[in-house]
C-alpha positions as semicolon CSV with decimal commas, in nm:
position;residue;x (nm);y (nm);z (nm)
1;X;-1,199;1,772;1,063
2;X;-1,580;1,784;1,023
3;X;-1,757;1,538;0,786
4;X;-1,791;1,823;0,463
5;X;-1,426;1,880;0,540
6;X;-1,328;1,529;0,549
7;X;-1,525;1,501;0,173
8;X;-1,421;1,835;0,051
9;X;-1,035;1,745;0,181
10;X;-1,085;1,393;0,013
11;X;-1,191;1,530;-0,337
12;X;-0,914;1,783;-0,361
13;X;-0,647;1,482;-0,262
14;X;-0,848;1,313;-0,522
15;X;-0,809;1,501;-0,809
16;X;-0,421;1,621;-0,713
17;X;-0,366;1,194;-0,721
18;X;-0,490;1,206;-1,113
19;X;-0,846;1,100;-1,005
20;X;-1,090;1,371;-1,149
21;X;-1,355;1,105;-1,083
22;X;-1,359;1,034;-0,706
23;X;-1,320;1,383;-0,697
24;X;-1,598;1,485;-0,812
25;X;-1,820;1,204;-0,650
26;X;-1,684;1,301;-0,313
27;X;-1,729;1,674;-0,352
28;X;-2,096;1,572;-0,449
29;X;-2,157;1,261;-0,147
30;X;-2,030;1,556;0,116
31;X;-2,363;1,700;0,007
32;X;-2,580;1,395;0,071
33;X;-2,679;1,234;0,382
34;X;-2,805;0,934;0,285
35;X;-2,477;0,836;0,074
36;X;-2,267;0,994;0,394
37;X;-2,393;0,737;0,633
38;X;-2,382;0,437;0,421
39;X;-2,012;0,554;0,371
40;X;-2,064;0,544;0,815
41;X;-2,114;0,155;0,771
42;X;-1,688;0,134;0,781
43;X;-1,562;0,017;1,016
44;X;-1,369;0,259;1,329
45;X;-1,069;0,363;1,147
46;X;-1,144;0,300;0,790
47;X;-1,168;0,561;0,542
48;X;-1,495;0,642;0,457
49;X;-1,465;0,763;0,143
50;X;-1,222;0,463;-0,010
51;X;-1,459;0,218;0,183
52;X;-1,773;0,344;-0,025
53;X;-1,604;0,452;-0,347
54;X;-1,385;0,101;-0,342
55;X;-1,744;-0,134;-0,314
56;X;-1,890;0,059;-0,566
57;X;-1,583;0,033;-0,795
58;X;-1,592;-0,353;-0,651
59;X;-1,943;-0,458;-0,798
60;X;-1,862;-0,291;-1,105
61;X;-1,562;-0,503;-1,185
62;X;-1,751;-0,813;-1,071
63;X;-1,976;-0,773;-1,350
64;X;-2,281;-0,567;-1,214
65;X;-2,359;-0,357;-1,565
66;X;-2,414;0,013;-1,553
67;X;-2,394;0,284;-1,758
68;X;-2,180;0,428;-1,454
69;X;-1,940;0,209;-1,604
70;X;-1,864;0,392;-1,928
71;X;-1,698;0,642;-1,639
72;X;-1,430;0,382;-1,536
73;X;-1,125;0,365;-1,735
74;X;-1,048;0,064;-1,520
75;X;-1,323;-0,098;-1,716
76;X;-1,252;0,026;-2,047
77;X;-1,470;0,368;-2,002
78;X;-1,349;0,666;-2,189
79;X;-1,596;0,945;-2,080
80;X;-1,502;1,191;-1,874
81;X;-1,658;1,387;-1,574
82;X;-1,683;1,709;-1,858
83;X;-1,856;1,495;-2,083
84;X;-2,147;1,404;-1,807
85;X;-2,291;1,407;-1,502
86;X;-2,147;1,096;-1,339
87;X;-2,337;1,163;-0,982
88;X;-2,677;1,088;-1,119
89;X;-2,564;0,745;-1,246
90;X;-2,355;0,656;-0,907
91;X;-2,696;0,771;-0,747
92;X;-2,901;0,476;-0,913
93;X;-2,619;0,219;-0,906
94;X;-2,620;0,279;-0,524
95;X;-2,974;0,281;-0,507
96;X;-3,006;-0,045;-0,687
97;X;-2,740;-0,251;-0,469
98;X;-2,725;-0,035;-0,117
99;X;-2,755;-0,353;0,058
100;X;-2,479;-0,554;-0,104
101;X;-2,277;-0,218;-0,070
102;X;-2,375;-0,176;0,323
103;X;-2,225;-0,525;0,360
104;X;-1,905;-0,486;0,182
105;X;-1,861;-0,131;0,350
106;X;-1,923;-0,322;0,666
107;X;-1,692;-0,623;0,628
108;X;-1,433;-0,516;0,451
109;X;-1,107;-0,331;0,527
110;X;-0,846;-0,066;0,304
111;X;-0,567;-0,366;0,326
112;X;-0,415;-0,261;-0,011
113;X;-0,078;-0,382;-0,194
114;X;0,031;-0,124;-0,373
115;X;0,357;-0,259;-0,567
116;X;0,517;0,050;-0,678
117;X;0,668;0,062;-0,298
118;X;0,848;-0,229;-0,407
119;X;1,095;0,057;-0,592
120;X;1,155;0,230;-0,283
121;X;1,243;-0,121;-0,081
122;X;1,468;-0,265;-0,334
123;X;1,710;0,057;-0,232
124;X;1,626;0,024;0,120
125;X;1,722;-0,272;0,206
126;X;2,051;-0,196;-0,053
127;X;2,179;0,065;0,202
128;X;2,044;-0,163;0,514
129;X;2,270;-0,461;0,384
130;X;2,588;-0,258;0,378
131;X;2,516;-0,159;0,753
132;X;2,505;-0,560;0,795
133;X;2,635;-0,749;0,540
134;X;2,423;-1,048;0,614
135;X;2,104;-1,260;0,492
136;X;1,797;-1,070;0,567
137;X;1,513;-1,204;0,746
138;X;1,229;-1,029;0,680
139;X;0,908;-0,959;0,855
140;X;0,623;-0,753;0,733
141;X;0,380;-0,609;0,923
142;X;0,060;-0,540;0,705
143;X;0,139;-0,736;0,370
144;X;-0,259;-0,813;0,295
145;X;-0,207;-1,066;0,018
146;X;0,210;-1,024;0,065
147;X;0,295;-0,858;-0,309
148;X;0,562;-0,654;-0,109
149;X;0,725;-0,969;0,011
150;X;0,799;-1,020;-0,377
151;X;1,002;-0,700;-0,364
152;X;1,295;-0,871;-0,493
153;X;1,126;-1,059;-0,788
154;X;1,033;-0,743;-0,920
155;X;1,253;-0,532;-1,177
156;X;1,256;-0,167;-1,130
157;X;1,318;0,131;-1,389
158;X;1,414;0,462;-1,273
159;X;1,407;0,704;-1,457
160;X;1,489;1,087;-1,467
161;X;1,342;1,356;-1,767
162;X;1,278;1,132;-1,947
163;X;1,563;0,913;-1,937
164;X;1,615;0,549;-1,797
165;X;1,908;0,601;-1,559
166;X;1,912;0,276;-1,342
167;X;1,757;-0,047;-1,366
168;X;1,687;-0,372;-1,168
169;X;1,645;-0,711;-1,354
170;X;1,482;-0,533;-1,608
171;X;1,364;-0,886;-1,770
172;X;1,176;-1,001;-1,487
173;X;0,828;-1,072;-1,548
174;X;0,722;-0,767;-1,355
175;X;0,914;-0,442;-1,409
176;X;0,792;-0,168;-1,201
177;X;0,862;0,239;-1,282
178;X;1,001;0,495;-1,064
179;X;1,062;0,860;-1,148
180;X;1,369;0,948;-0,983
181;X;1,396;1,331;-0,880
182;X;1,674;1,508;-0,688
183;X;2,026;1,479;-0,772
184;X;2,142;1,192;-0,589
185;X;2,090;0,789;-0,699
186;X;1,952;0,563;-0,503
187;X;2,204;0,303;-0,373
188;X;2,349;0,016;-0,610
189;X;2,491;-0,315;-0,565
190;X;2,372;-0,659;-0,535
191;X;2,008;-0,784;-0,448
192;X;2,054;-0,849;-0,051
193;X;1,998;-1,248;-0,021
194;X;1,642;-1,307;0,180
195;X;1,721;-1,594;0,428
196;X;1,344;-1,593;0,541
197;X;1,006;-1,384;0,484
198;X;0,722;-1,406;0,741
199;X;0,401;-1,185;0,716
200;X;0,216;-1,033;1,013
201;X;-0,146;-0,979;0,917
202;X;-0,427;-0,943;1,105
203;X;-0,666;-1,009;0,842
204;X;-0,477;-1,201;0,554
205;X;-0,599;-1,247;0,201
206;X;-0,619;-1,543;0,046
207;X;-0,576;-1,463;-0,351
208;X;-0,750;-1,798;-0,470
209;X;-1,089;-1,646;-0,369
210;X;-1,178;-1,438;-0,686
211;X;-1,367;-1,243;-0,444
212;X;-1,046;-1,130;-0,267
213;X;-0,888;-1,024;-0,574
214;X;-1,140;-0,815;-0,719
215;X;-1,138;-0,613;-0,393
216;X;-0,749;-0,576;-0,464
217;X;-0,810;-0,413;-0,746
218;X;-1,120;-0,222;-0,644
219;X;-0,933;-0,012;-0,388
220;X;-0,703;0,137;-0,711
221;X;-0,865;0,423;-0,860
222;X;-1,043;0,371;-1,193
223;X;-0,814;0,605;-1,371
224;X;-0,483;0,493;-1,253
225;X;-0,449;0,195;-1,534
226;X;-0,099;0,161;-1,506
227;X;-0,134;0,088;-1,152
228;X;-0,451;-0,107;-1,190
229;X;-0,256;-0,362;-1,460
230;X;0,072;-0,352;-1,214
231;X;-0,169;-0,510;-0,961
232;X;-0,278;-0,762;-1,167
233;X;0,012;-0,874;-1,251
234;X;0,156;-0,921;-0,968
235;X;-0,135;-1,112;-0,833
236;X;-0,058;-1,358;-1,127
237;X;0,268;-1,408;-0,999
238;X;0,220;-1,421;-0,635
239;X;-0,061;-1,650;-0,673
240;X;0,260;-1,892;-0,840
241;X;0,446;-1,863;-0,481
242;X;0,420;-2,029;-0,126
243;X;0,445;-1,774;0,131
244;X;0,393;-1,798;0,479
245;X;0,192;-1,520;0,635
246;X;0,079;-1,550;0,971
247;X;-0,335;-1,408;1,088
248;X;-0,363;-1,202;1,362
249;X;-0,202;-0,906;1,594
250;X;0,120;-0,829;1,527
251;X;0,197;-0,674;1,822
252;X;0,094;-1,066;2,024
253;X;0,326;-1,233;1,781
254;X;0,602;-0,974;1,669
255;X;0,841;-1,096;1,930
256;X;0,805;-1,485;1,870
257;X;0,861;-1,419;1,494
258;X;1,164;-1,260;1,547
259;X;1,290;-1,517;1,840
260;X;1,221;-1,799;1,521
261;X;1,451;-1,607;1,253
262;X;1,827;-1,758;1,204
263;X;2,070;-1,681;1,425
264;X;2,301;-1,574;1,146
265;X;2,044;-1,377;0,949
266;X;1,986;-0,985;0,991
267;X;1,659;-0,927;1,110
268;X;1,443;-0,674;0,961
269;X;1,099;-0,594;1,041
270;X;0,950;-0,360;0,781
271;X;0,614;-0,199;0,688
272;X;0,445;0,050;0,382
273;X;0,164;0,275;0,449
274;X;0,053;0,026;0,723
275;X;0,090;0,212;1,059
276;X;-0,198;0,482;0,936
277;X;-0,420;0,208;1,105
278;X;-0,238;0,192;1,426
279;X;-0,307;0,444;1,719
280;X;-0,029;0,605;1,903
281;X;-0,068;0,360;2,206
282;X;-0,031;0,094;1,944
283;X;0,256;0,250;1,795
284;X;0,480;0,267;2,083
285;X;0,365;-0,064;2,176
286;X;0,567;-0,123;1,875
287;X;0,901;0,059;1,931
288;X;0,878;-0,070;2,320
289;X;0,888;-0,406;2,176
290;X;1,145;-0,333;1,908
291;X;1,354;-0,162;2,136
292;X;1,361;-0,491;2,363
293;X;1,430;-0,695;2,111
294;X;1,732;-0,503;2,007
295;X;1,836;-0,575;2,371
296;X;1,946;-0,954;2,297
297;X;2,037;-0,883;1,910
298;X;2,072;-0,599;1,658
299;X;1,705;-0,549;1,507
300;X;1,666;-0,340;1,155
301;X;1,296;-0,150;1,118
302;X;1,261;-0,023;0,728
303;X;0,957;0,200;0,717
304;X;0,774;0,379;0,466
305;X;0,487;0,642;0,605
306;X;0,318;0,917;0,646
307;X;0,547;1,175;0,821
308;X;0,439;1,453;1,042
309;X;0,452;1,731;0,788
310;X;0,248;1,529;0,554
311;X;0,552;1,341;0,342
312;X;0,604;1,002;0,271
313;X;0,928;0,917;0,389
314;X;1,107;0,593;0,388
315;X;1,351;0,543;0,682
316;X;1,570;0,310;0,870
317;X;1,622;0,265;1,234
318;X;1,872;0,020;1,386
319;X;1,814;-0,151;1,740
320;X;2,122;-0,269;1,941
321;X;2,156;-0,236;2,343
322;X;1,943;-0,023;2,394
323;X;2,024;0,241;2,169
324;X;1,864;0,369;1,824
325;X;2,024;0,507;1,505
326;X;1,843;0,675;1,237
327;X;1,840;0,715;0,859
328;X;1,610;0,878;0,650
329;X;1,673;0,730;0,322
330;X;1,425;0,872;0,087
331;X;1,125;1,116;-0,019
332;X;0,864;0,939;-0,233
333;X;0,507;0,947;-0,362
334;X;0,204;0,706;-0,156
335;X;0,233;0,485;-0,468
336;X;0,633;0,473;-0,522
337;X;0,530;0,657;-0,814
338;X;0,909;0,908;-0,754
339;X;1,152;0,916;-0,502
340;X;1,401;1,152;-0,425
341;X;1,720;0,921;-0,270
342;X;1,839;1,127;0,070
343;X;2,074;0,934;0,220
């Protein structure tokens, strides 16, 4: 894909996601070279156009006034691309701070937490516990700050037309909504007990740095509220718990993670939207290492990505002597936004 059809393909992705905005900024930055390579400054692997949009939506939320602001929802703007011509004004606001913006383009990384995949892992590791009716001991590769390794002190709503048809300690202090779609239900039954959580990151983020959580929140899109106020939220609560997540590659220090979990305890290693950043060499580095695991016990894998005919499909896949089964549990939005249950 060439660099205009990497921008066109971003805005139309943009506006299909609900963000009229960053659509039509990135329809307009595919026309200009001097906004196209500061957007260059990322980093090999990082999306450019999150990278430039997200440290421009990053400065704005960490007080930096501009009338490009009124164009933010996330910051209490109400005008609307129709209403205005929103390039001129990201123009001078990225004239005035390029440098600050180079840097953070630079230095920073697309390590999100999106929350809403916390619906789609409350019913995935349902259906993995009655495949092994044990204590799960988690590891998560990617967690950034580790939101997702609160899955289970979220509530969840699904609902259907309308309709709330199932829900999941609907009076904790974070309930998060899931359109369900498709006949089936996703599965029921007790919340799995969690005999141990570790976190695999290779750059962690430490939530008491104000500076860490504004990025957070930068990387949602200014028009996505609900999503933006999720995060927050569960930021607040995470910031209340001790979790132990462990810097650097997960692929050097998968297999002593998994040597350390109980005996007793099912081990899962699981991962959302993560494994975009991981080349193929990297990925079967992965499933070799998985795979040998499985060799001395039975390893579970719950994963939620980007399939080859451009779904987002959450699946299971069970390790034990040498041999794989496969689920595919569910269809579902980036976000966790729907899900259809499959399984």
């Amino acid at each position: 894909m060439g660099v205009e059809d990497y921008w066109s393909y971003f805005a139309g992705e943009a506006r299909k996601s609900g963000s009229p905005l960053y659509g039509f900024l990135a329809e307009r930055i595919g026309r200009d070279e001097r906004l196209k390579a500061l957007a260059a400054r990322a980093r090999p692997g990082q999306p450019r156009a999150n990278m430039l949009l997200g440290a421009v939506h990053y400065l704005l939320l960490s007080g930096y006034h501009h009338r490009l602001a009124n164009y933010y929802p996330s910051l209490g703007g109400s005008k609307t691309v129709v209403e205005g011509e929103p390039f001129a004004l990201f123009v001078d606001f990225v004239g005035e701070h390029e440098a600050e913006l180079a840097t953070l383009i630079a230095s920073h990384t697309t390590n999100t937490n999106e929350v809403g995949r916390s619906a789609l892992l409350h019913p995935g590791f349902r259906f993995l516990h009655a495949q092994a009716p044990a204590p799960l001991a988690l590891i998560e590769i990617g967690p950034s700050a580790g939101l997702n390794m609160l899955w289970d002190h979220y509530g969840v709503r699904y609902w259907r037309d309308g309709a709330e048809v199932l829900a999941i300690a609907p009076k904790a202090e974070l309930v998060i909504d899931c359109e369900l779609r498709g006949a089936q239900l996703p599965v029921l039954g007790p919340t799995p007990a969690v005999a141990q959580r570790l976190g695999l990151e290779l750059n962690p983020n430490d939530l008491e740095d104000v500076r860490n959580r504004d990025w957070l929140c930068a990387l949602v899109w200014p028009e996505h509220v609900e999503r933006f106020n999720r995060l927050k939220a569960a930021i607040s609560l995470r910031r209340k718990m001790k979790l132990d997540i462990l810097g650097g590659d997960a692929l050097e220090t998968l297999m002593a993670a998994i040597a350390a979990t109980p005996r007793q305890a099912t081990v899962c290693i699981y991962h959302t939207v993560a494994l975009y950043q991981f080349s193929s060499a990297m990925k079967q580095s992965l499933e070799d290492l998985l795979t040998v695991a499985g060799l001395r016990r039975q390893v579970f894998r719950l994963g939620f990505e980007l399939a080859g005919d451009m779904r987002h499909l959450l699946g299971l896949r069970r390790y034990g002597d040498g041999v794989c089964e496969d689920w595919i549990l569910a269809d579902a939005q980036p976000h966790g936004a729907w899900m259809q249950w499959l399984a």
